[in-house]
N, C-alpha and C positions, 0 to 999 in steps of 0.2 A: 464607177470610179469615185464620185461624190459622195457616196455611200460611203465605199472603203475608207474614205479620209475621216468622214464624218465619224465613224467609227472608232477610229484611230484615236481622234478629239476628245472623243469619252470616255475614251480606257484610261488616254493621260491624265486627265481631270481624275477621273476615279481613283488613279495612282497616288494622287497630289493630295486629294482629301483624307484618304486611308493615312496616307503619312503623317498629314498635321494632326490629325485625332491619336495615332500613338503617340504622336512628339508631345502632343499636350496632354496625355496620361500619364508618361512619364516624368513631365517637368509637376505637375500636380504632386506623385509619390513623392518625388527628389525633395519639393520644398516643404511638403508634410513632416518627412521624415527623412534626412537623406541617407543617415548610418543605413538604416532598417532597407531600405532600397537598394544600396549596395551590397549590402546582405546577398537581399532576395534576389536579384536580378546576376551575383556572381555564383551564385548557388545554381539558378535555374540552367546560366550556360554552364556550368561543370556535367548536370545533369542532362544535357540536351544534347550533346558532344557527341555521345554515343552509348550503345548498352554498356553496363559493367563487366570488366574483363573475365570475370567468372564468374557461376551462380555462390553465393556466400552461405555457410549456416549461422544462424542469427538469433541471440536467444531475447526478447522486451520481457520486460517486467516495470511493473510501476502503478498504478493505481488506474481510478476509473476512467482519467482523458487515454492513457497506451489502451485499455479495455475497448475504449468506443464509447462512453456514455453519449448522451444529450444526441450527437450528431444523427440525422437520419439514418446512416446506413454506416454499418462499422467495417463497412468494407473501405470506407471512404479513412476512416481511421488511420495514423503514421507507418503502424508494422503493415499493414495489408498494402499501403500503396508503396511501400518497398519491395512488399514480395511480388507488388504485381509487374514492378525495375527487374521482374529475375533472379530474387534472392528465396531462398527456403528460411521462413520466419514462424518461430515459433514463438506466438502471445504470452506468454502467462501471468500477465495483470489481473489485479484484482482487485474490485471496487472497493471502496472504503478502508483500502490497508495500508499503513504504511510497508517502512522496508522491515519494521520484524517479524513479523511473517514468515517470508520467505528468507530471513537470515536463519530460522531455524530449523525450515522448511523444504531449501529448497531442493535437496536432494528428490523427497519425497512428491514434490509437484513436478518434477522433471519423469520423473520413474514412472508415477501415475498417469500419464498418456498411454491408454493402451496401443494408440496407433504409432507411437513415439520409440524408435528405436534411443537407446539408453545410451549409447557407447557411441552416436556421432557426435562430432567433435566443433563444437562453437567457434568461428570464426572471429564474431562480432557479438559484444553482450551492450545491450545497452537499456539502462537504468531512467527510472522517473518516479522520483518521490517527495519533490519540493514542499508540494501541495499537502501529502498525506502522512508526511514525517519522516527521518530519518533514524528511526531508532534503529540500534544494531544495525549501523551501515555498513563499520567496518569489517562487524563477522561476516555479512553476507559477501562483500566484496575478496573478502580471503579467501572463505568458501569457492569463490566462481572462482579466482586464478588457480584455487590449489587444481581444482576441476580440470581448466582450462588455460592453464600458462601460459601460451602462445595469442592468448585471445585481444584484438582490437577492442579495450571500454570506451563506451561514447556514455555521459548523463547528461541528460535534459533536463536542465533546469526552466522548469516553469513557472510562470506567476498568478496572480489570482486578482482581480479588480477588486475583489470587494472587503481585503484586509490588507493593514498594513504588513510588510514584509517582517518575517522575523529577524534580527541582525544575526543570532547565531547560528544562521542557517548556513552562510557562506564556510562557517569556518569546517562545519562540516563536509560541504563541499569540497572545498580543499582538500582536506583529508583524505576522500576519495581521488582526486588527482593524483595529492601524493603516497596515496598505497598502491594504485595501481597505475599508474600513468594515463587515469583517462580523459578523454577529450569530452571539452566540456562546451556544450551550445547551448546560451542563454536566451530564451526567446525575449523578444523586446518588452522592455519594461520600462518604465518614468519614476524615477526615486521620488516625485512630488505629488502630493496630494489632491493639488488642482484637479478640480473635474472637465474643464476643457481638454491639460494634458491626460487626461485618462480617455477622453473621449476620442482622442487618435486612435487610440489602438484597438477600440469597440470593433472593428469591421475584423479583426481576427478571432474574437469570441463568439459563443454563443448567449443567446439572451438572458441568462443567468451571470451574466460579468465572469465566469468560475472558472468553466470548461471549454475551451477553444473550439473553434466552427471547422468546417473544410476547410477554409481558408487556411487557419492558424496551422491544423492539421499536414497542408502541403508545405507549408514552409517548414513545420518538425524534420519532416522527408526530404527536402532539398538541400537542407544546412546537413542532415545526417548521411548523405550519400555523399554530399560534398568532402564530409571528415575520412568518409570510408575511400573514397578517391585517391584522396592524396597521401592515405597511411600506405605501409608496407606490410602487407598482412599474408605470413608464408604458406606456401605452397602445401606444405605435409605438416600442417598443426600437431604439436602431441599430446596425448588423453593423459591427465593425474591421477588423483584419488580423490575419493570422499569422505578419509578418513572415518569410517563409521556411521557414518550417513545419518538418516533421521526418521521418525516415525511420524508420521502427520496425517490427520485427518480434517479435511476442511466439510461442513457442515454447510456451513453461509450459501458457498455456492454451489454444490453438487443436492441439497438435501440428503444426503447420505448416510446416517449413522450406523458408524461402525462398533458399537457398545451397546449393553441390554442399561435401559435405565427402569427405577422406578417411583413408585410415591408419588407426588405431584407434579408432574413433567408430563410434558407432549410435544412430538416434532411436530413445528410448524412453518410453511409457508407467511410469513410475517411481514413482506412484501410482495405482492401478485405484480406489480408494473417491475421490479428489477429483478422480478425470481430470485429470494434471498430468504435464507432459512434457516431454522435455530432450534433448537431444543430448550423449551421457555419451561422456569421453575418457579411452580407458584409460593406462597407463603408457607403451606405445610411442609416445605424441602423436598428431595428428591436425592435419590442416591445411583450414580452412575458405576455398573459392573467392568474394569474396565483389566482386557488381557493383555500381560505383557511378554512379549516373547523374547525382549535382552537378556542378559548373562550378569549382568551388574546392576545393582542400584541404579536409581537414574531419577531427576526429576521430574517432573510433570506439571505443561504450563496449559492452559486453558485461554480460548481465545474469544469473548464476549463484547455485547455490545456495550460503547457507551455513547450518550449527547446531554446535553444540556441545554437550559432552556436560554441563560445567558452566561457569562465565565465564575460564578457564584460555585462554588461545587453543592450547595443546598436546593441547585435549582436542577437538578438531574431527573432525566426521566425513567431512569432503570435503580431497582434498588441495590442497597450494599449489602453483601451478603460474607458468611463465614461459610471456610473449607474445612474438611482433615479429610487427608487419605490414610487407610487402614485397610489392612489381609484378609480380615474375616468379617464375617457377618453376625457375630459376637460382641466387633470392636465397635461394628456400625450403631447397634442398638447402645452400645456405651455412652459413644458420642450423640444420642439423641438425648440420653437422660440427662446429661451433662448440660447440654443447651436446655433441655426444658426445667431444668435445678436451679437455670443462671450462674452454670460457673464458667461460663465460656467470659473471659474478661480480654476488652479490648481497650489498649491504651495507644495513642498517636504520640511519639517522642516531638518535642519541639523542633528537633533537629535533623533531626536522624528517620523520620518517615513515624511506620510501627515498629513497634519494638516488639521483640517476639510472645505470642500469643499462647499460653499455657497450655502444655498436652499437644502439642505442633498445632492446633488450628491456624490458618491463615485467612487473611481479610480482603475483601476486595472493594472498592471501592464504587465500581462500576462509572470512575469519571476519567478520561483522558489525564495520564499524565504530562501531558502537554497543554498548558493551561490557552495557549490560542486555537489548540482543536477541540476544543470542551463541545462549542455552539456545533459540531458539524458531526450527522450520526457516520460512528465509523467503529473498527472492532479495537478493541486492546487486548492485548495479552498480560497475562502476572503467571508466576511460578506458583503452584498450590500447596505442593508435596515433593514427597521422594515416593516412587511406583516399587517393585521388587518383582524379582522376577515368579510370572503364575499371577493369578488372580487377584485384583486391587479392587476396594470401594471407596468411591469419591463422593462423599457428602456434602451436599451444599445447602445453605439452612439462609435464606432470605432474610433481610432483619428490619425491611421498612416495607408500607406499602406506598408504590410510586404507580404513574400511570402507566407503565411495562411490566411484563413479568420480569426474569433474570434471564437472559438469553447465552445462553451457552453457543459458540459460533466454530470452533475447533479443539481438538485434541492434540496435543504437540509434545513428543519425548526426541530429544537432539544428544544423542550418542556423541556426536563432534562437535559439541558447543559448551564445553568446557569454562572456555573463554569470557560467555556472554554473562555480564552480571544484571540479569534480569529477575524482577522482584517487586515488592512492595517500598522500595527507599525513594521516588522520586514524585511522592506527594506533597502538597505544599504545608506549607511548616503549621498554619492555624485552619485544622479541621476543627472535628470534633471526635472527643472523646467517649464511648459507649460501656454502658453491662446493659445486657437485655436477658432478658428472662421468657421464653416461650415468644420469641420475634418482638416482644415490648417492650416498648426503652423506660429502663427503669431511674436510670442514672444519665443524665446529657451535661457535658460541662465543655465550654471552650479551653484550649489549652494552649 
């Protein structure tokens, strides 16, 4: 009997202690931070209540935190631990891209899941691209309702410790709100610069300030089941169109080339730790064979790498090179003489980006037109040409030697991207001006 009491004694004790060490976890969070705990802590009971009323289809996209980088295990990642709430989630992130990409794209990365039935119907799409840009957000976001009209958009806005916030990023945001009504979760962020207030919110990231940890990862998940909770998301969704859809071939991440190239070029493996791959064009150029099987003209944008060593655009590590797409392989050896003649003339307008390049060649720059993603390697896309229908060659003739070859990362022809004005106009106003002659700058003047 003394026993049993004594027993008793200890369990209560043991009761008492458990309680003040949550109580005092919690009052800890509360005065840390107390928004960000209310948050987390109304999130976690929405999500703790019970399973979700139905299994959802769910389509992520966003860069390399929806992907999974840095974390150990990317199962541990936001879409995976929603799917593993009961939802069918399909990833298609992808490291170092912003949203144009997949604005031109994403018919073509939907369709390309062999195991991916084409014709089910998205319940939930939700978006993350703070980090890695918002270009062409609003085509891609058109694209997924025309797809998907019935569909619940959540975007996750996220942020980065180790730059300051861009201002015109929200207004973009917005914009996605208001074209498609979506619900927007902002993970916690400090508008001040202080590094104690930065130093809060360390235990959500990983040791790179960049890309968020488990941690940050569960709360994506908690706030995003939370939006999914309390929307009305009906019963018998119905399928659109894709007006035309798109042709895309990604490179980067499959190594896959779907084109005979030749002349100086080799696919390569370019990254062994992220598996990322590219068809690298050395100084003597390289010409890509490339078949088109539309019915119409059509442009053709090319998806390559750029970084920088600091926001300088002189301080790039990949060089600048010139395009021209042409029919035959008549036109191809035209355009070689031409470059090695020096009459490929390239001028940067003060205003206006470049101004058109004689004989349709186009220029690329090889640098982020987004002058705060210069420092961070990632891919960019520019328009090169017009393709026609039947056989195209795509010339690219390198014009500096930098410490990268020219990385070619994707092929892209968007039949329903009419709309998107993508191109060479959103370079900054004082490059530099070029004639080169045989890849040697003959002429260099600031303009």
């Amino acid at each position: 009997m003394v026993i049993v009491e004594m027993l008793e004694v200890s369990l209560k004790r043991r009761g008492i202690v458990i309680a003040l060490t949550i109580g005092l976890c919690l009052y800890n969070i509360l005065l840390s931070d107390p928004e960000l705990s209310r948050r987390q802590l109304s999130s976690e009971a929405a999500t703790l209540n019970g399973e979700p009323a139905k299994s959802l289809n769910i389509l992520t996209l966003g860069g390399s935190v929806t992907w999974g980088a840095v974390i150990d295990d990317r199962e541990q990642a936001y879409p995976s631990l929603i799917k593993k709430d009961g939802h069918n989630v399909v990833n298609l992130a992808i490291r170092g891209h912003g949203s144009d990409y997949p604005a031109q794209c994403i018919y073509s990365m939907v369709n390309d899941e062999e195991w991916f039935d084409s014709n089910i119907i998205f319940d939930v799409i939700i978006l993350e691209f703070s980090i890695n840009g918002l270009g062409l957000i609003s085509l891609l976001t058109q694209r997924l309702q025309d797809r998907y009209p019935d569909a619940l958009f959540i975007y996750v806005d996220l942020y980065t410790l180790i730059r300051r916030r861009n201002p015109k990023l929200q207004a973009l945001i917005s914009k996605v709100e208001e074209d498609v009504g979506a619900h927007i979760y902002s993970f916690p962020t400090t508008t001040s610069e202080d590094a104690e207030e930065k130093a809060k919110l360390e235990w959500l990231y990983a040791e790179d300030k960049h890309h968020i940890n488990h941690e940050g990862h569960k709360l994506v998940r908690d706030n995003v089941e939370r939006i999914i909770s309390e929307a009305d998301i009906p019963e018998e969704p119905t399928l659109g169109s894709w007006h035309g859809g798109d042709t895309c071939h990604d490179i980067f991440g499959t190594g896959q080339v779907p084109f005979k190239f030749t002349g100086d070029a080799r696919i390569n493996k370019f990254d062994d730790q992220k598996t990322q791959f590219a068809v690298e064009v050395g100084m003597d150029g390289a010409v890509i064979e490339y078949h088109y099987d539309g019915k119409l003209d059509t442009e053709i944008t090319l998806g390559y790498m750029t970084k920088c060593i600091d926001e300088l655009p002189s301080s790039n590590i990949y060089p600048p090179v010139v395009t021209k797409v042409v029919q035959t392989e008549e036109m191809i050896e035209e355009a070689r003489r031409d470059f090695n003649n020096g009459d490929v003339h390239i001028l940067l307008a003060e205003n206006d980006g470049i101004e058109p390049i004689k004989n349709g060649w186009s220029f690329l720059d090889s640098i982020s037109k987004k002058k705060k993603r210069r420092m961070y390697h990632q891919s960019e896309t520019s328009v090169v040409g017009v393709v026609k229908p039947g056989v195209n060659y795509i010339y690219i003739q390198p014009l500096e030697k930098k410490k990268n070859p020219f990385r070619v990362t994707a092929t892209v022809i968007c039949e329903a991207c009419k709309k998107a004005q993508q191109g060479n106009a959103e370079l900054e106003k004082s490059i530099t001006a070029y004639h080169f002659s045989r890849g040697k700058k003959v002429v260099k003047k600031t303009v």
